[in-house]
C-alpha positions as CSV (number, residue, x, y, z in Angstrom):
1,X,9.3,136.6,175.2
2,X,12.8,135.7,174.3
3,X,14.3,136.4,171.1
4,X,15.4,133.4,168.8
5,X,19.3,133.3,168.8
6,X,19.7,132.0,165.5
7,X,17.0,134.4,164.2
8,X,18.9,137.2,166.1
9,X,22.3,136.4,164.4
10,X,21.2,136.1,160.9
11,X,19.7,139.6,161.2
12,X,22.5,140.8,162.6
13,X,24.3,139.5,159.4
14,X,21.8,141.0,157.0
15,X,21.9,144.5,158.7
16,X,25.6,144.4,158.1
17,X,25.4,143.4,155.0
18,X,23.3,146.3,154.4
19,X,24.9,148.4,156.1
20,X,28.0,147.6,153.6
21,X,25.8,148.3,150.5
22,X,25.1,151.5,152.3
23,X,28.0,152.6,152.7
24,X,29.2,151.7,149.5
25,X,26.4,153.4,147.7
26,X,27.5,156.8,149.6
27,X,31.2,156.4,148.7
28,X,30.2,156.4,144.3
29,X,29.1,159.8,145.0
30,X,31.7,161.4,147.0
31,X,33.7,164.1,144.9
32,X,36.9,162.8,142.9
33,X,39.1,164.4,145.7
34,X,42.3,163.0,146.9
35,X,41.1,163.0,150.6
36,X,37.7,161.4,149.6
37,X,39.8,158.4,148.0
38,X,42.1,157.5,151.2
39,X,38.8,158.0,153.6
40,X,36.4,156.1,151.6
41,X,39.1,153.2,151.1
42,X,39.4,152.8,154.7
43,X,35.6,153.3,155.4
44,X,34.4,150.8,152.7
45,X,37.4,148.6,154.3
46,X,36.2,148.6,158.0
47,X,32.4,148.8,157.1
48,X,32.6,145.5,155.0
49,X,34.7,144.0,158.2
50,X,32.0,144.1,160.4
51,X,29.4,141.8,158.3
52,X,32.7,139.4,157.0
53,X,33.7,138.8,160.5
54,X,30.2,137.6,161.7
55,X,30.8,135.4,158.6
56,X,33.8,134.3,159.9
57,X,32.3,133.5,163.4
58,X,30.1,131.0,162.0
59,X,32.9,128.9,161.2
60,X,34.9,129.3,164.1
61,X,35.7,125.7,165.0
62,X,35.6,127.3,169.7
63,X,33.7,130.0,171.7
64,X,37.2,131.7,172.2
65,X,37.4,131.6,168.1
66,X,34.0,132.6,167.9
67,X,34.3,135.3,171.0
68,X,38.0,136.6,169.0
69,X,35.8,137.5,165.5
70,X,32.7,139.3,167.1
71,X,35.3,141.1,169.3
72,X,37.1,142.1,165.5
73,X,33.7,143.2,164.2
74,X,33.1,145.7,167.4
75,X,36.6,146.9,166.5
76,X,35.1,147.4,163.1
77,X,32.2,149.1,163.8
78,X,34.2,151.4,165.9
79,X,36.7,152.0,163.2
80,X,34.0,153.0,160.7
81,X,32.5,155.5,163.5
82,X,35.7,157.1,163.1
83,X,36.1,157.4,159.1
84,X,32.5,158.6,158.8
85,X,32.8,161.2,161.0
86,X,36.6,162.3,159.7
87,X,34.1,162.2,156.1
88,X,30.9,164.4,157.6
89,X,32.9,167.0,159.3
90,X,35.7,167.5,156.6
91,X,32.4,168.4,154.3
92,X,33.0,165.4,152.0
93,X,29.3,164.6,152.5
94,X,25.9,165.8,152.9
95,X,25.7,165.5,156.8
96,X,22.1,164.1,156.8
97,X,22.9,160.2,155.0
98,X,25.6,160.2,157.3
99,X,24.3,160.7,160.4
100,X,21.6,158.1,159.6
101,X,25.0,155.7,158.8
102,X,26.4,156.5,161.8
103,X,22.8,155.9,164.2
104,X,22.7,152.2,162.1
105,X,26.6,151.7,163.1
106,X,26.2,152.9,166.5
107,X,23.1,150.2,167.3
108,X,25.4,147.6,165.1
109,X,28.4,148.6,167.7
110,X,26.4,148.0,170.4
111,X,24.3,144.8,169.4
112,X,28.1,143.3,169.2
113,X,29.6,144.4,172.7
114,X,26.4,143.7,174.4
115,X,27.3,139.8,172.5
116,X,31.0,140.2,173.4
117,X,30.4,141.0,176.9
118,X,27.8,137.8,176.9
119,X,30.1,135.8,175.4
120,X,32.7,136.6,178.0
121,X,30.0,135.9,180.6
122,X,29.8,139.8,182.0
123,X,26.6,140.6,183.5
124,X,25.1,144.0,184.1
């Protein structure tokens, strides 16, 4: 059974979108720490990147447009790996919500290089 493309997409988009609300929803309760500020700034910066660029995608007026923001969102995605980690392990958050951002951004990350490398027509 194949999987609708369009149906595929727009969840995409909503997990992303959810995944922002997530994120920011863990960033009001971080403690009013100067290190806390700069990471969460970044994190809420390249969390919300992932889900805009999709966004963006839809617009894109070629393939090579629309191949350029998916490739932008992966970058994303792999950004706010980083920053939630830098959080977890400098004990700026309970490690538990985390990890469970960091499995959702992991299978975000790899629903968009498995659509990057389609999109570039790589096979396995």
């Amino acid at each position: 059974m194949q999987k609708d493309n369009s149906k595929f997409k727009s969840d995409l988009k909503e997990r992303c979108y959810k995944f922002s609300l997530q994120i920011i929803a863990l960033t009001d309760v971080l403690p009013n720490k100067r290190s806390a500020w700069i990471i969460t700034d970044q994190l809420i910066r390249s969390s919300s990147s992932i889900g805009a660029n999709l966004v963006e995608a839809r617009a894109s007026s070629s393939r090579l447009e629309f191949k350029k923001f998916y490739e932008i969102a992966l970058k994303s995605a792999n950004e706010t790996k980083y920053w939630l980690g830098l959080l977890r392990d400098a004990k700026l958050a309970d490690e538990k919500p985390v990890n469970e951002l960091l499995a959702e951004v992991n299978e975000i990350a790899n629903m968009l290089a498995s659509g990057v490398l389609k999109l570039k027509n790589i096979k396995f």
